[in-house]
N, C-alpha and C positions, 0 to 999 in steps of 0.2 A: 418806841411808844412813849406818849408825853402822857406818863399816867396824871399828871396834877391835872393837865387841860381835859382829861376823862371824867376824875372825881370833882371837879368843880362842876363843868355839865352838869352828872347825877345830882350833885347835894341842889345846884340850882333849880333842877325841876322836881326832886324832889320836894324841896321844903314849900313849893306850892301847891303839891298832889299831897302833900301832909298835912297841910294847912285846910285844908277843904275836907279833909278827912275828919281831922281834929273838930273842926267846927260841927261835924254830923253831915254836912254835905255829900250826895252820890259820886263817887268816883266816877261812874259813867257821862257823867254832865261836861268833864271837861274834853271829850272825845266828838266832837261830832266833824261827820267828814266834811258838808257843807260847808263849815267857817274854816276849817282849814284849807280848802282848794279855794274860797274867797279871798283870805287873804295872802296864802303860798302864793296861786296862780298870779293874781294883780299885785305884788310884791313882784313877782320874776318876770312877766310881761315889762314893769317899769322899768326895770334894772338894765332887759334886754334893751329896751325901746332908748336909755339913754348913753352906754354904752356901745364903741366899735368894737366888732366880732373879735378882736385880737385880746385887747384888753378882760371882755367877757370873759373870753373861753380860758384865759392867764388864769384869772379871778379863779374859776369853777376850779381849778390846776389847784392850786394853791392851796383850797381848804384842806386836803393832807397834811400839812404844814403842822396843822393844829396840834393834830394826833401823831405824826411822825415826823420829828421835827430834823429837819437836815444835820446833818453832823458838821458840826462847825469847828476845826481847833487852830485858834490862832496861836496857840505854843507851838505845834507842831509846823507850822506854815514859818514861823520864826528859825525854828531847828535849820528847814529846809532851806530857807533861803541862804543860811551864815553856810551851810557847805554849801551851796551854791558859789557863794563866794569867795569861799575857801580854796576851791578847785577852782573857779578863775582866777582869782592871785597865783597859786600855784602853777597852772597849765596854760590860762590864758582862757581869755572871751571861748572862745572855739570847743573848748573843752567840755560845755554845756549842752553844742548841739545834740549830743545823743539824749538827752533829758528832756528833748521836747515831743516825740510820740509815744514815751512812756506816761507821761501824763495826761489826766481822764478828758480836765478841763480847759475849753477851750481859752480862756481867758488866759490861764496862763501857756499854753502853747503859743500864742499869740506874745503875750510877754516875753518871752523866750528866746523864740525867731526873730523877732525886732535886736534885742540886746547880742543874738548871736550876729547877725547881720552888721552889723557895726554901725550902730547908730546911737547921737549922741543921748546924753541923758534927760536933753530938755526935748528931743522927740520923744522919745518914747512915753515919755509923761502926757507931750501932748496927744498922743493917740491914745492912750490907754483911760485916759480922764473923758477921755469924749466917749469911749466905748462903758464908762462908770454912768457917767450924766446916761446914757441911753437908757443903761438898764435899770437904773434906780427911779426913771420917768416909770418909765412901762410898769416895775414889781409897784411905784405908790399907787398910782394909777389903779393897779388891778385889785390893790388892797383896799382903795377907794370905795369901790365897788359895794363891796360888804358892809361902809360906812352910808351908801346910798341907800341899800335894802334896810338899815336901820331907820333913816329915814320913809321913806315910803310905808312901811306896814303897819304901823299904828294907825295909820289915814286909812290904809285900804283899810284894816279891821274896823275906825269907825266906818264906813262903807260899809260894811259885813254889816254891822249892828243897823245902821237905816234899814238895810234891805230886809232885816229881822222884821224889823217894827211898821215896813210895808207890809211883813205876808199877816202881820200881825192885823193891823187894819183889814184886812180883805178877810180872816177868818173870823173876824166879830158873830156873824151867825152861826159860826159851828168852834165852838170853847173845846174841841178833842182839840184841834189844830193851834191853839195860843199856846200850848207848852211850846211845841217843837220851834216855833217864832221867835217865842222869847229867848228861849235857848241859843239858836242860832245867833242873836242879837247881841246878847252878850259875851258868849265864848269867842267871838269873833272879837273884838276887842282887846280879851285874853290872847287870844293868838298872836296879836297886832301889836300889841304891847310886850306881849312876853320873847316872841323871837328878837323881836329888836335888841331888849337887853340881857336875855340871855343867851344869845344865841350871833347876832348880826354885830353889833358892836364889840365885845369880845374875841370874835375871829379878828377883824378887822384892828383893833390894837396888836393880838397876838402875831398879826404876819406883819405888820409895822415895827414891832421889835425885831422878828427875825431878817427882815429886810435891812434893817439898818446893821447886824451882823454881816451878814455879807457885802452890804458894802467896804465896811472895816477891812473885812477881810482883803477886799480886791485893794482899798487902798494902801493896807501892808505890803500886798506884792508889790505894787507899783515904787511905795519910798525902796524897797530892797533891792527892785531892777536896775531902779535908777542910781540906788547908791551903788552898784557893782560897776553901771559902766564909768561911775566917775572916780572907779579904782580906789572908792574904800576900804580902812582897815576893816575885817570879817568880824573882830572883835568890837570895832565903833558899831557896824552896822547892826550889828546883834543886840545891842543895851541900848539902839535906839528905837528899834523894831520893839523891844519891848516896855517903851511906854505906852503901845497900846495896848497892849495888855493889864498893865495896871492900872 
């Protein structure tokens, strides 16, 4: 659990539900369900309407991210590769095939199979770079997303607010119905402004950082594949591997 991306949340809605407090304002005013299905609903219709199903449904994936952030360790991915290498200097290429169905991810069984297979070290880059470029299309893409919905709901919330300030018009002869109009009108705006940044743009940097980790990541394993089959010292490839770490 990424408690900072939790207490940030809280303190950010809170200090506007504090804020409204402090002033003497009703708590209850910044709740209503109408500006919120106006501007959710026409926020997530856009997103869907500009968005292909793949990308979407990545997106929707993703938001865990925030709160449970993947386990990254590029030291340990480092460890692993110098014995990797270790035992091929020692044993030979061949000595690695049992290390490839022990492993979870595909990406490096894929790197793996290629390097045992005897292939040289400018293939394997070339495949494994193209299998990088894919998936860093698709994870920006779907973090994209989230950068869209930033845009979009401040527009739909003003939208919410006009259609406030229509029922407002039409209830001119009966003043019980001008609260709940105006209300509408303006909390709708709130909504439309406040998920965007506290809520839409936030994700959306947040899975853009962890995104570019895992790329790092995949592009460690690739210099480390690649320096094993061009029969580097375990020792070079290890202090090179960890420049990216520092």
């Amino acid at each position: 659990m990424d408690k900072l991306s939790l207490i940030g949340l809280l303190i950010g809605i809170g200090g506007i539900v504090g804020g409204q407090w402090l002033e003497g304002g009703a708590l209850s005013i910044l709740f209503q369900g109408a500006a919120f299905l106006i501007v959710f609903g026409g926020t997530l219709g856009a997103v869907m309407l500009q968005n292909p199903p793949k990308v979407f449904v990545n997106g929707i994936r993703m938001v865990r991210w925030v709160f449970i952030t993947p386990q990254l360790s590029p030291q340990k991915l480092v460890y692993q590769i110098t014995a990797w290498s270790s035992l091929a200097r020692k044993d030979g290429i061949l000595a690695l095939e049992p290390q490839i169905p022990t492993n979870k991810d595909p990406f490096v069984r894929k790197g793996l199979q290629l390097l045992v297979d005897g292939n040289s070290a400018e293939k394997i880059r070339e495949v494994l770079e193209v299998d990088i470029s894919t998936y860093d299309h698709l994870q920006w893409e779907s973090a994209r997303l989230w950068e869209s919905a930033a845009g979009y709901s401040p527009t739909i919330g003003i939208l919410g607010a006009v259609l406030g300030l229509i029922h407002i018009m039409q209830s001119l002869t009966d003043p019980s119905k001008l609260g709940a109009g105006i209300s509408v009108a303006f909390v709708s705006t709130i909504y439309g402004v406040g998920l965007a940044n506290l809520v839409f743009l936030p994700f959306a940097g947040k899975l853009k950082i962890l995104i570019a980790r895992q790329v790092m990541m995949r592009e460690i394993l690739v210099d480390g594949l690649v320096a094993i089959a061009s029969g580097d010292n375990p020792r070079f490839i290890e202090n090179k591997l960890q420049g990216y770490i520092s």
